[in-house]
N, C-alpha and C positions, 0 to 999 in steps of 0.2 A: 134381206129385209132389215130396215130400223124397227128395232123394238121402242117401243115409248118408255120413256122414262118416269119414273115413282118420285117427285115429290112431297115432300112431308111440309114442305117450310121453310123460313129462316128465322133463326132467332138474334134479334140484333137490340142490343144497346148503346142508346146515344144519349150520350153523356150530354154534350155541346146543344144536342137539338132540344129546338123549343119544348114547350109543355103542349099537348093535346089537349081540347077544349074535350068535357066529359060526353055534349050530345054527338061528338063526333065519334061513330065506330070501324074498330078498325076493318077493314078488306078482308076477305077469308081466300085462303089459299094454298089447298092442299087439306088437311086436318083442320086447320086455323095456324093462328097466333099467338101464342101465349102473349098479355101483355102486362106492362111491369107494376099497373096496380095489383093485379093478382096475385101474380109472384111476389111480391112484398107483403099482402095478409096473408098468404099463406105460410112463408118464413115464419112472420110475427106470431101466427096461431101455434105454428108446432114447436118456438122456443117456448111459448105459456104452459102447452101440454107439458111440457119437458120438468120445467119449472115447478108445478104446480105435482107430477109425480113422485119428484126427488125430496121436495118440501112433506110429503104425507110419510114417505118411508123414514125419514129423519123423526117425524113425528111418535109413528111408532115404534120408535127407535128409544126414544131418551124421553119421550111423554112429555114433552114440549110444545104447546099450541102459537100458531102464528109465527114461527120460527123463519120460513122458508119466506117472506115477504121481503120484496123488492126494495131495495135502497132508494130512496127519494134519489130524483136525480136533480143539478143545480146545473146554472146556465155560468158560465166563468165571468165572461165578459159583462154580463148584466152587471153581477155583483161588483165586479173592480168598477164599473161608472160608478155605482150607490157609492163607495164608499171612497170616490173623487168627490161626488159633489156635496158628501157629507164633509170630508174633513180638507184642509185650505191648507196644503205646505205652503214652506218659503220659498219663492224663489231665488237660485242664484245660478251663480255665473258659470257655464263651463267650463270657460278658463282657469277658475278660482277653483276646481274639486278639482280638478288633476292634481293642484299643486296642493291642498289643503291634509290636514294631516288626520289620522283617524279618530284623532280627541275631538276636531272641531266638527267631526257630522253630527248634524243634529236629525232624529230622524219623530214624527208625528207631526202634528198641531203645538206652536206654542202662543202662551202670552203675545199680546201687543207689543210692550215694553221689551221684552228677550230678544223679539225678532224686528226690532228697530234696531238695538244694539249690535244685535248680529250682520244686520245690512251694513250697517255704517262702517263696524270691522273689516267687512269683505270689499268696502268701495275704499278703503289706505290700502288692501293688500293689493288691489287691483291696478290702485292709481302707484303706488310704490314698483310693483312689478314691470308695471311701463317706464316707466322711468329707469329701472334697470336696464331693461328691453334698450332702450336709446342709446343709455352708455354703450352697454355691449356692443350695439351697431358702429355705431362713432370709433371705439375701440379697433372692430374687427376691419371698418375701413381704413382706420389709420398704417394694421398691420399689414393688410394686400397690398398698400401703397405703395410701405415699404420691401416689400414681399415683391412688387412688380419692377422695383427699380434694383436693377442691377448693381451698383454700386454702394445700394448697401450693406451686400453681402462681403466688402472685403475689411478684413480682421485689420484696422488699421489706426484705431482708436490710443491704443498704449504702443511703447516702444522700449527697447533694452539694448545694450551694446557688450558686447564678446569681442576681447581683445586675443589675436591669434600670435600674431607680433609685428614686424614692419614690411611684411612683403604680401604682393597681392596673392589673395585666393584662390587657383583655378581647379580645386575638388569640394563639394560639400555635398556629404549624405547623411541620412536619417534612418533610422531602425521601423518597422512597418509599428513598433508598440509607440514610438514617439517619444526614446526616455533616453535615447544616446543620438549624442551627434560629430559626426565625426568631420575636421577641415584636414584639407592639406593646401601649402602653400609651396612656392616657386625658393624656397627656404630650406627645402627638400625635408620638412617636418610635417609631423599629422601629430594633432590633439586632438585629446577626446574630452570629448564633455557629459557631465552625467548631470540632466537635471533635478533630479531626487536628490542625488548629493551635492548640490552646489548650493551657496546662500546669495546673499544679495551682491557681492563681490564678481559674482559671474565670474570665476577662474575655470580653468580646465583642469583634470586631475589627473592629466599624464602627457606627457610630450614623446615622438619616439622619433630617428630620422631612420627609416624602413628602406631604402634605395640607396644609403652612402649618397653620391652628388647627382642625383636624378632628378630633375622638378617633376610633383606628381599631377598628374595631368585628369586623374579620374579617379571615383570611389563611388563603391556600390557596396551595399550590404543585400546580403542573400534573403531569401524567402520569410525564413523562421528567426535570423537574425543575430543568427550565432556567428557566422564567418561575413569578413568585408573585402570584396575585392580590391587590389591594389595595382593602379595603373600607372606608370614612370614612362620616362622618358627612354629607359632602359628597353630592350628586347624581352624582357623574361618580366612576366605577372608574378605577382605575387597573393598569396590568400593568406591571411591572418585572422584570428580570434577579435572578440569585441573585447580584451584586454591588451590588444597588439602583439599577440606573440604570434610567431611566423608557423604556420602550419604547412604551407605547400609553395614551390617555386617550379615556373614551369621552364620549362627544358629551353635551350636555345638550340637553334638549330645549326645547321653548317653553310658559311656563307657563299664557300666554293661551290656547291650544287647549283645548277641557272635551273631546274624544275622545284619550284617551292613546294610543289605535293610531295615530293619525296623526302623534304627535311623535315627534323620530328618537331619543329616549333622555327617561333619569328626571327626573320636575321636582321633584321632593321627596327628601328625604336618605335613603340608603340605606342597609337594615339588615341585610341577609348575602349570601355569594355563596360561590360555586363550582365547579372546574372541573368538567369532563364526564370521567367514570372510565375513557372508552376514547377520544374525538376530545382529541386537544391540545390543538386547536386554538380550541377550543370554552368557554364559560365561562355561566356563569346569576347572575343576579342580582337580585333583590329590593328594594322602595322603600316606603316610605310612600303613594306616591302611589296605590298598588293594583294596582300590577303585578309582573310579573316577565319579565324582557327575557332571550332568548338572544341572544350577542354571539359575534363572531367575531375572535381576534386578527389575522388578515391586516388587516381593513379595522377602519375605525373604525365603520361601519353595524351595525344591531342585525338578527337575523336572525328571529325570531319574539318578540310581545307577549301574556301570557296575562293574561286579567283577572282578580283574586278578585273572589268576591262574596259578602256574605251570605245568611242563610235569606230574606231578603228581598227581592234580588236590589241590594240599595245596595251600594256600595263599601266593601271591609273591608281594613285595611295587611296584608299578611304583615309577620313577623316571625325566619322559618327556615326556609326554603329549600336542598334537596339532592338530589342522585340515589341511584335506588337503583346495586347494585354493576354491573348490567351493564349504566347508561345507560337501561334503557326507561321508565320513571316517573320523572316532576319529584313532587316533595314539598313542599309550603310549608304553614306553621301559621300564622293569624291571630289577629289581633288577639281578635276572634269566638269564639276556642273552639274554631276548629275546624280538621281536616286535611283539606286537599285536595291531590289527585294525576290529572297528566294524563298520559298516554300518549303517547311522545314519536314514534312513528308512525301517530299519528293528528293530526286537526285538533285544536287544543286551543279549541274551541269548549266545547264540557264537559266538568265532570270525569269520569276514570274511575271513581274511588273518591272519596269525603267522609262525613268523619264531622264530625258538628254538631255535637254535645258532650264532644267527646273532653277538654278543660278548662274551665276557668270563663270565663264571657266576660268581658272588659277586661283579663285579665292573659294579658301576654307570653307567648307561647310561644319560650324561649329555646333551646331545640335540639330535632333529630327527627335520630335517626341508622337506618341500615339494618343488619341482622347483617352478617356477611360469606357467608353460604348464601340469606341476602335471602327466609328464609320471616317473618322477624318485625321489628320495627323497635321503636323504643324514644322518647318525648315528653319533655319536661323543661317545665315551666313554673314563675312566678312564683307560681302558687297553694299553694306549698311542697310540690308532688306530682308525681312522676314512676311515669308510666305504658309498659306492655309490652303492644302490640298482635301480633297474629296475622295476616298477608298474607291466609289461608286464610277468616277468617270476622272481619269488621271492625266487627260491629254490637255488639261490647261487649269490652272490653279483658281482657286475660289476667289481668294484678294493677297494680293501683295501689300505687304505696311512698309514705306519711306520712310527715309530719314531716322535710320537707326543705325547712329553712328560704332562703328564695334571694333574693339585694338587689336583681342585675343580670340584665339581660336579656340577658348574652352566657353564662352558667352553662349549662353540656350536661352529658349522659350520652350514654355510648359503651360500645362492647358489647369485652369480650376477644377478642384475635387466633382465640381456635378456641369464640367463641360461648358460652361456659359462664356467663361473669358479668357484670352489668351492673356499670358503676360509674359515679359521681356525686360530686359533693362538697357539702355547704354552705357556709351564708352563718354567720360568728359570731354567736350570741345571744347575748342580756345575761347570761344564769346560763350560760355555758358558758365554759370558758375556753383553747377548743383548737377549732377547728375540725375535723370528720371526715371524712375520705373512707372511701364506706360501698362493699363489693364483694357483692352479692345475684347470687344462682343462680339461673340461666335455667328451672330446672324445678321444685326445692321453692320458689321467693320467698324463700327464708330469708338473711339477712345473715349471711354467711360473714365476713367481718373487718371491723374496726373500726381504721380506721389515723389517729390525731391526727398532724396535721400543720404546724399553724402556729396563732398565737394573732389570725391574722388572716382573712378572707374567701377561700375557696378559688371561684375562677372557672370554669378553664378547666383539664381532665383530658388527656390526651393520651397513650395505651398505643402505641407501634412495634412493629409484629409483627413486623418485622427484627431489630430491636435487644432486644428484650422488655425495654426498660425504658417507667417510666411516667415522666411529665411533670406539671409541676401549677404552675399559674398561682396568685397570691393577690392580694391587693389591695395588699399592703403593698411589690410593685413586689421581689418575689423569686420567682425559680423552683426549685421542688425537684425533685431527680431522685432519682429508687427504682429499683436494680439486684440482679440477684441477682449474686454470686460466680461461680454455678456452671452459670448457666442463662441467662442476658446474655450479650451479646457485644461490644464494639467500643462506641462511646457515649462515654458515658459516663467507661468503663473508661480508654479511654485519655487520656485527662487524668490522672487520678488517679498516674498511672505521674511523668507528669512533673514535675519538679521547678523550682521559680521561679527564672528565672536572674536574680540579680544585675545590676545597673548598677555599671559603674566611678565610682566617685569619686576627683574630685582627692587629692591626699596633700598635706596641709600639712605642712611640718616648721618643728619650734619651735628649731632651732639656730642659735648666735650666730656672726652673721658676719661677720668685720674687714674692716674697711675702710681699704684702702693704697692711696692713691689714686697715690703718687710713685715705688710698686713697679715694677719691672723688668717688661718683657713676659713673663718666663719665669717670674714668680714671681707674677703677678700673677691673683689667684682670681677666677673669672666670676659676677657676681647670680645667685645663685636664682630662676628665671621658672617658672612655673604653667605645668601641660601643655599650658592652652588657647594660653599667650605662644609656648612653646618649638614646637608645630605650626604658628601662623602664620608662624614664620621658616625650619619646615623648607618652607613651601608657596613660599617666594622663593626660596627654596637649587634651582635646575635639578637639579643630580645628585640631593640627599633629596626632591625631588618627583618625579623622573622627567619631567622635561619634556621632550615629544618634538620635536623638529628643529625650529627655525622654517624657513620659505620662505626664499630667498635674494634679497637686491635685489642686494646688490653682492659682490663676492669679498673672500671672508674666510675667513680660520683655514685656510689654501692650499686652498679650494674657490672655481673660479670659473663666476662665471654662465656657463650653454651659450646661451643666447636671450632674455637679457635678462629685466625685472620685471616687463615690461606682454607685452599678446596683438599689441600692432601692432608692437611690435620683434622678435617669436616670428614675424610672417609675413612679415615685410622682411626678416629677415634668412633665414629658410630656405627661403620661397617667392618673392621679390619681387626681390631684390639679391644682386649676389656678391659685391661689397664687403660688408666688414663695418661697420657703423655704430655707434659708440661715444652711448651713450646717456649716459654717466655723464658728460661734458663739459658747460659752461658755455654755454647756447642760446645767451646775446648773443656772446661767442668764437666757435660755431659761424657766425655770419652776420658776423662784422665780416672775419670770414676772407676772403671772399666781396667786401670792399669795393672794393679794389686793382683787380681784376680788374674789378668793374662802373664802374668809372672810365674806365679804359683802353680798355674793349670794350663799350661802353653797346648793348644789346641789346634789350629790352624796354621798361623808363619812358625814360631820356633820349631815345633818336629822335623820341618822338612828341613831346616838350613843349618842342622845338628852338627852331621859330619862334614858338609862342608864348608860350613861359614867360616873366614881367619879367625884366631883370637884377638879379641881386641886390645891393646897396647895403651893406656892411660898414663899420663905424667904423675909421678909419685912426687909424695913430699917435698922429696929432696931436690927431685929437678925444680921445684917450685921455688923454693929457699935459695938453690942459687941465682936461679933468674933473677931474683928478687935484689939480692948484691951486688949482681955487675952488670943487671939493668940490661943485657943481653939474653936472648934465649940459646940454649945450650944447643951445641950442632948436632944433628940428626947422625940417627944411627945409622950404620951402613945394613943394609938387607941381612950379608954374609952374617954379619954378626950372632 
């Protein structure tokens, strides 16, 4: 059986629902329903009791009457209306308290006259601040403008020229700080340049010829900036200091071996190199012979040999060789036409990428650079064309650029410091009479500026994304530098400041000068000598030289020796004797001193040579006295005698 169920009721509150009209009552059900007029005087009754008990025991407490009465209570809102429409602020302007400063709030009711004053103040600072507001617009549209046009961006405003000497440039590098620069030329020399130390003269402050008869063909400075790679015409690299002294030479290898992974370096002259963008220590290098060696500055051993090869599998030279920006792909262009790339954590057994036809086969591929984001990379060849490849999809190039006429096989394209423009230079043609460096946009292909630069073969490009100035090599053995004013830094710049100091020269003077030869000491005038005469005599003069103290041998100018001029009179006399021994006497005086005494008291040689020494036989008088008369000396006795 169902039992029935015991309802009591439900107690419910709602908030949301209407009010009950009072003749309406509510339904009974169960007990009833409590409803919420009830519940609310009954609350209200039992806080009163509450109130009203606590109030009597405090009374009897401290004997205080009316103590325990209820705080008048106030409505908020009322009172803020009263005391709106009692008192009339000023109005002002939103815009104007942001900016206004905490002297100028005013806070109550003022005066008529105050707050006229005060309006009028805040409708200039209102009408002035728009008016800012305008320029600044105008301003900031002026600089997007410039900002969206690409060719503003290149440093080309000023210019400088660096004389290297008469022969073209095919190496120029830069230190990542931007404060050395280093050329080499087909002159087989490299100069260095320091621009902190150079003045307005733009000299170089060292020349070296590092390869004997080598044309240098490449240069790279390492990571941190301390060593520069050196690339010749030779087999063997070389690593040097940023003062040019030779630090490392790598090994040649043996030409008689036909397996190049077996020889310990290049048997054929090498055509580019460089280091590794994150190890120091690390460097790459390229050869005619078909390969390309990783090499390690610590040792002179080469550490990995990759082979090219043709579509055919025969031997093809690279020609430009590089990494990309974060080290993982080697890069090299061949002789072939083509690009290949290995993967530097993997085996380099095969390539990872190759493209076959990326240029015309037999001509040079004279530089391959990577952007600096390393989604795209950029080719330059001898075929007067420079190509823009894609990482992303390599089986056909982004845009080819014509008509870039090129003589040398050291001529590159390089990408700008934030990727936007390619730049390149040419070679002089016969109907041209300026050679140009051209700037083309990474995304329309369109040649953005046209810069003439010299009336002779532009080689070698070189932008500093430190310095944002550009560099540029010619043939005619000068380097030009392009800086902006206002958007450059340091380079450059600072030479231009300084000013060529002067060399002193002798002063000749052309006045006539008597000569009295029979004049008095006091009246008597000194030759005129040349500064070079009059410095060699101040170099003899002790006091105008300043010559410092000679050592002492013997006492002089009342300083006298403490221990003599030698180390054996310094130990006899302070460690060895307490007598003091006079070293500055006459040796033979010091021993004849001694004779008297070895006479009188024979101690050591006579005793022993007593009995058997001869007697000694001296010329008397007499034999003296004849000799003397007949000017002969008298004949020797006979022994017998």
């Amino acid at each position: 059986m169902n039992k029935p169920k015991i309802t009591f009721g439900a107690i419910k509150l709602n908030v949301s629902a209407p009010k009950k009209e009072d003749n309406v009552q509510p339904e009974a059900s169960g007990f009833g329903v409590f409803s919420k007029a009830e519940s609310s005087n009954a609350k209200t009754a039992i806080e009163d009791i509450e109130d009203d008990l606590e109030s009597r025991k405090i009374e009897e407490l401290m004997g205080i009457s009316g103590f325990g009465k209820k705080a008048k209570q106030f409505d908020i809102k009322e009172m803020m209306q009263i005391a709106r429409k009692n008192s009339k602020p000023v109005e002002r302007d939103p815009k104007v308290n942001e900016t206004a400063n905490e002297d100028d709030e005013y806070i109550g009711p003022l005066p008529s006259m105050a707050s006229n004053s005060i309006n009028e103040k805040k409708q200039d600072q209102t009408s002035n601040k728009v008016n800012d507001d305008d320029d600044d617009e105008t301003g900031s549209e002026e600089e997007n403008n410039e900002e969206d046009n690409i060719a503003y961006k290149i440093p080309a405003s000023h210019e400088v020229e660096m004389h290297h000497g008469n022969k073209a440039i095919t190496a120029l590098a830069m230190d990542s700080s931007g404060s050395r620069l280093v050329s080499g030329s087909i002159d087989y020399e490299l100069c260095f340049w320091d621009f902190a130390g150079m003045d307005k003269s733009m000299k170089y402050f060292r020349k070296i010829q590092p390869c004997e008869n080598h044309l240098i063909k490449c240069v790279n400075y390492s990571l941190n900036g301390e060593l520069i790679l050196l690339v010749s015409g030779s087999s063997q690299a070389k690593i040097i200091d940023r003062d040019g002294y030779e630090k490392l030479e790598c090994v040649k290898g043996d030409q008689y071996i036909t397996d190049q992974s077996k020889t310990k370096g290049h048997v054929a002259g090498l055509t580019s190199g460089c280091f590794h963008p994150i190890k120091r220590d690390e460097f790459l290098t390229s050869s005619l012979d078909s390969t390309l060696r990783l090499w390690i500055t610590k040792c002179k051993e080469q550490k990995q040999v990759i082979k090219t090869r043709d579509k055919g599998g025969l031997k093809t030279a690279p020609t430009a060789c590089t990494f990309n920006r974060d080290g993982t792909l080697i890069a090299a262009g061949c002789i072939d036409g083509s690009v290949q790339m290995w993967d530097t954590r993997k085996m380099f057994v095969n390539t990872t990428h190759c493209i076959r036809n990326a240029h015309v086969a037999g001509s040079e591929i004279s530089s391959l650079n990577f952007s600096y984001l390393g989604n795209t990379f950029v080719t330059r060849s001898c075929d007067d064309t420079m190509k823009l490849w894609d990482m992303r999809n390599m089986k056909t190039f982004l845009n080819v650029f014509d008509g870039l006429y090129s003589r040398y096989d050291t001529c590159d394209a390089i990408f700008s410091p934030d990727d936007s423009m390619i730049i390149t230079g040419e070679s002089l043609d016969k109907n041209k009479n300026h050679a140009n460096l051209y700037f083309y946009d990474t995304k329309t292909f369109e040649c953005i500026n046209q810069l003439p630069v010299s009336n002779s073969h532009i080689i070698k490009v070189l932008w500093h994304p430190k310095l944002n100035q550009i560099f540029i090599g010619t043939s005619n053995g000068s380097i030009k530098g392009y800086y902006d004013e206002n958007r450059s830094m340091r380079g450059a710049k600072l030479c231009i400041v300084k000013t060529y100091r002067k060399k002193k020269h002798t002063e000749i003077s052309g006045s006539i000068q008597i000569i009295t030869p029979h004049a008095l000491p006091l009246f008597r005038h000194e030759k005129n000598r040349s500064l070079r005469k009059q410095l060699e005599k101040n170099r003899l003069d002790p006091i105008l030289s300043r010559r410092p103290d000679l050592p002492i041998t013997t006492g002089q100018g009342g300083r006298v020796v403490s221990s003599g001029g030698t180390l054996s009179s310094y130990v006899i006399r302070n460690l060895g004797l307490s007598k003091r021994v006079n070293d500055d006497k006459n040796p033979r005086e010091a021993i004849l001193k001694y004779a008297k005494e070895a006479e009188e008291n024979p101690y050591y040689i006579s005793p022993a040579y007593q009995k058997t020494q001869p007697k000694p036989i001296f010329n008397t008088e007499e034999d003296k006295e004849t000799e003397d008369e007949s000017g002969e000396p008298s004949t020797k006795k006979n022994k017998n005698v």
